[in-house]
Wavefront OBJ file of the C-alpha trace (Angstrom):
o trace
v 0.000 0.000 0.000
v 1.648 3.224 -1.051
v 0.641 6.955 0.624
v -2.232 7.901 -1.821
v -3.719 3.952 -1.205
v -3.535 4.843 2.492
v -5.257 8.086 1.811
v -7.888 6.989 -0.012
v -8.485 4.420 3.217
v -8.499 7.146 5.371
v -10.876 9.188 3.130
v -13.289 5.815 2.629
v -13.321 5.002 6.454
v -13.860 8.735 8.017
v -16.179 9.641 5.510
v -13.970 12.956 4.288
v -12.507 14.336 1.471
v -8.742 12.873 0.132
v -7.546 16.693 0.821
v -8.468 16.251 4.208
v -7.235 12.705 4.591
v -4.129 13.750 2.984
v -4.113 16.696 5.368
v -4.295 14.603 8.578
v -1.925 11.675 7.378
v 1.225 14.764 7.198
v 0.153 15.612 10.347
v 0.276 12.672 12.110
v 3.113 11.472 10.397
v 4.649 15.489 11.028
v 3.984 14.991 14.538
v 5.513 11.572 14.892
v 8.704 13.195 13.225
v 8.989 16.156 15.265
v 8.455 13.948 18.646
v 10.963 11.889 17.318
v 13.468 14.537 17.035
v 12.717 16.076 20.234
v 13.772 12.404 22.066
v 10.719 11.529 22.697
v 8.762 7.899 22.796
v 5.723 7.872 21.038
v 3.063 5.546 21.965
v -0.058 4.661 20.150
v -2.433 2.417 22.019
v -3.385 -0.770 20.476
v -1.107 -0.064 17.673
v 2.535 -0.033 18.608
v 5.443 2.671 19.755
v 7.780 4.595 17.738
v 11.101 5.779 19.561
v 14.935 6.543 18.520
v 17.352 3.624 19.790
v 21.307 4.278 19.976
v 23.582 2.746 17.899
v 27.315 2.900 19.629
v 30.422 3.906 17.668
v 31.799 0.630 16.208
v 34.728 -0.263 13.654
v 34.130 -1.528 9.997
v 36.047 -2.188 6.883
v 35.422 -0.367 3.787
v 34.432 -3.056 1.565
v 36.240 -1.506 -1.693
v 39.524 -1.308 -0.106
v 39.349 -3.284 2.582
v 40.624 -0.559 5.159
v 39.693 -0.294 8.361
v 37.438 2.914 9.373
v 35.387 4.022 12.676
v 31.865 4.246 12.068
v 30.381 7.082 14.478
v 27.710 6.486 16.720
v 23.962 7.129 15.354
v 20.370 7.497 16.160
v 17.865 5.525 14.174
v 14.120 5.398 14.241
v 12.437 2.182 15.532
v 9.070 0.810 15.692
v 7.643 -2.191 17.729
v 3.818 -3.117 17.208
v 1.379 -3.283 20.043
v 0.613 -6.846 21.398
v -2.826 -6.997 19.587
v -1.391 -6.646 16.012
v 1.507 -9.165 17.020
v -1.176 -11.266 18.198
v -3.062 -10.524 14.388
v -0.645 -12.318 12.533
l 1 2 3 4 5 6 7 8 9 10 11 12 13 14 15 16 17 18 19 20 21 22 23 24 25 26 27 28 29 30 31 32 33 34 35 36 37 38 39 40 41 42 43 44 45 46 47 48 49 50 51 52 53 54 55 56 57 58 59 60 61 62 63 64 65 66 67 68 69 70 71 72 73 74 75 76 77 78 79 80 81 82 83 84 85 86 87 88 89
């Protein structure tokens, strides 16, 4: 299912326009995002959580050359679904 699939959902299910699905799928997604980047954990009830996980510094090895290199530490965007669509499929 791509975005304008999802928005058509939305649209079908709330009985409302696709501008105003569209509309309210940026925000929540623009609200997720901005949560996100302020450090916080974002929990949806009966759906699942969305929160930023640290990944430590580490060492790899440039595949093309086979060097060594330090790969800095990041922040990356995780998900984990609620127990009831776990339980779904």
């Amino acid at each position: 299912m791509n975005k304008n699939e999802l928005v058509r959902a939305i649209a079908n299910d709330a009985g409302i326009t696709l501008k105003d699905a569209g509309i309210a799928l940026d925000s929540v997604v623009a609200a997720i995002t901005e949560g996100l980047k302020n450090g916080d954990k974002i929990q949806i009830s009966g759906f699942g959580t969305f929160e930023l996980k640290e990944k430590p510094a580490r060492d790899g090895i440039n595949p093309k050359t086979g060097e060594k290199i330090k790969i800095a530490a990041s922040k990356i965007p995780t998900f984990k679904f609620g127990k009831a669509y776990k339980d779904a499929f």
